[in-house]
C-alpha positions as CSV (number, residue, x, y, z in Angstrom):
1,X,45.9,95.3,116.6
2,X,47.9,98.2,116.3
3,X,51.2,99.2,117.7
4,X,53.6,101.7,117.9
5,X,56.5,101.4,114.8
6,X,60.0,102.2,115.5
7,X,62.4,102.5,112.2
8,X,65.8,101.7,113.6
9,X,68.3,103.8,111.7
10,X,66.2,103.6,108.4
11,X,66.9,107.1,107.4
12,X,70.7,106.6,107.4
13,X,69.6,103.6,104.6
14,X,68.2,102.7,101.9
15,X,64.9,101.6,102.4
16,X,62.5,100.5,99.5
17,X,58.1,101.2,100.6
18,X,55.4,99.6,98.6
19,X,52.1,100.9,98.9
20,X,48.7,99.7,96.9
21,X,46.9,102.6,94.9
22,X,43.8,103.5,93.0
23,X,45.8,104.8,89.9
24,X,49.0,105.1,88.7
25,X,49.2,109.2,89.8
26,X,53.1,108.1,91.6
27,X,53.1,110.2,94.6
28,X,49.4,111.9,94.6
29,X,48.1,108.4,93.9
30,X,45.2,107.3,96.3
31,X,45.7,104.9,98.5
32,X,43.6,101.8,97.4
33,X,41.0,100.7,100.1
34,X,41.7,97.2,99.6
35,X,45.6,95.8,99.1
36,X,44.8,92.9,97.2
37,X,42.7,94.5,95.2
38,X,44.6,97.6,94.9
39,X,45.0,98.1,90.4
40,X,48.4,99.5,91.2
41,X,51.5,99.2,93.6
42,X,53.4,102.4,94.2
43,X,57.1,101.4,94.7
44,X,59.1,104.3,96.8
45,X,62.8,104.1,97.2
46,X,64.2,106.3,99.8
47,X,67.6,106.8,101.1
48,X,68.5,109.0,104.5
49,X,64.7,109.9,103.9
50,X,65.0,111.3,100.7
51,X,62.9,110.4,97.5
52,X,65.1,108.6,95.3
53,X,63.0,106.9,93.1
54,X,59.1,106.1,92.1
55,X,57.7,103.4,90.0
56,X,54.0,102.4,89.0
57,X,53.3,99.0,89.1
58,X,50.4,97.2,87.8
59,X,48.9,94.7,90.2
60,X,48.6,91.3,87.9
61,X,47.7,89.3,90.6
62,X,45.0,86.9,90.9
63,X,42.5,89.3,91.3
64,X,43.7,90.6,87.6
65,X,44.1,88.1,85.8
66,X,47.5,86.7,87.1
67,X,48.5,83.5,88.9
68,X,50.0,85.1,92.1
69,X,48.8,86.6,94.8
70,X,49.3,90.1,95.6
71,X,51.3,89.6,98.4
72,X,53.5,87.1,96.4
73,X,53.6,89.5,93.9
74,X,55.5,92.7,95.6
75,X,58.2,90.0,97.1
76,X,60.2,90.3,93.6
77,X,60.4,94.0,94.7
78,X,62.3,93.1,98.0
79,X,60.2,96.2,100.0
80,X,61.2,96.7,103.7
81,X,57.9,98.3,104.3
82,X,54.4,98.0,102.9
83,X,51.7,100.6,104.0
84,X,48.3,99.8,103.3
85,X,44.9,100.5,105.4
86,X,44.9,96.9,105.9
87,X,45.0,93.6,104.4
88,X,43.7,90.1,105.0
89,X,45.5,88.0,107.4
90,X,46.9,85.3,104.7
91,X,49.1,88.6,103.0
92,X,49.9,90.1,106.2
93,X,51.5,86.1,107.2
94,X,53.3,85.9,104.0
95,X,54.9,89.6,104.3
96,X,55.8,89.2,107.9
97,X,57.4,85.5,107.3
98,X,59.8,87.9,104.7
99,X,60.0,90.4,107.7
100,X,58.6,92.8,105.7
101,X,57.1,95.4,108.1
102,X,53.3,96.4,107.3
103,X,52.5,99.7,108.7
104,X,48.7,101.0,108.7
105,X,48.3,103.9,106.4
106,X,46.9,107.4,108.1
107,X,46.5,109.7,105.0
108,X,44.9,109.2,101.4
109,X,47.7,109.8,99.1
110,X,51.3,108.0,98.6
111,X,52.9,111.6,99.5
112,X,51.0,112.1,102.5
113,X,52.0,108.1,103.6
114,X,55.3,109.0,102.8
115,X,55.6,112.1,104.6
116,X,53.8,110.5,107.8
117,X,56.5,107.6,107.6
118,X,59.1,110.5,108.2
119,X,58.2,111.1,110.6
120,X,57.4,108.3,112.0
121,X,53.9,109.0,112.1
122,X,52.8,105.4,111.8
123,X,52.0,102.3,113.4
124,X,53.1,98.5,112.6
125,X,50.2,96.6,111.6
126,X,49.6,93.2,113.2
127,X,46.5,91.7,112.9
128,X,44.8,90.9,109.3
129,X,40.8,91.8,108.8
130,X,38.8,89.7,107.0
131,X,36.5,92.4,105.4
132,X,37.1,95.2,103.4
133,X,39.2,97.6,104.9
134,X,39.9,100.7,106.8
């Protein structure tokens, strides 16, 4: 289930988005169709709306090798957001325990996510799916 996201007073902060990729291209990186299985994690520090910052993560979760899952893996980057197609209901529990919001991505790139979060162009994520997504 989708519903409407509201950002209260995020652009007069600093606000910190993760979002999974297909390669490490920063800001015209695809968005990956799967977040756990996503090879990267684009991190995306904003402040008043602005672009401050953008790093390329690897993903060495589980489902690369690591011990973690993906899910515990992006806490250690303290996001306020993630925005993903979808993920499965065990990451979307762990995220919204943090009250880390987890918006469903409308576009295909990390700019064009960014750009719709702006504007508030996107909704809040509540329900996982247990296939593959989007």
């Amino acid at each position: 289930m989708l519903e409407r996201y509201e950002k209260k007073e995020a652009k007069k902060m600093r606000e910190r988005l993760v979002i999974p990729a297909e390669d490490g291209n920063g800001l015209d990186a695809r968005l990956s169709e799967h977040f756990g299985r996503a090879p990267y994690f684009i991190i995306v520090d904003l402040e008043e709306g602005n672009i401050l910052n953008v790093q390329v993560v690897p993903n060495e979760s589980e489902h690369f090798g690591g011990f973690s899952r993906p899910s515990d893996s992006i806490l250690q980057f303290r996001p306020n957001a993630v925005i993903t197609f979808g993920m499965g209901p065990r990451a979307l529990s762990i995220l919204q325990k943090e009250k880390i919001t987890v918006l469903k991505a409308n576009a295909s790139t990390v700019r064009e996510v960014i750009e719709a979060y702006g504007q508030d162009g996107l909704e809040e994520l509540t329900e996982g799916c247990h296939a593959h997504h989007r």
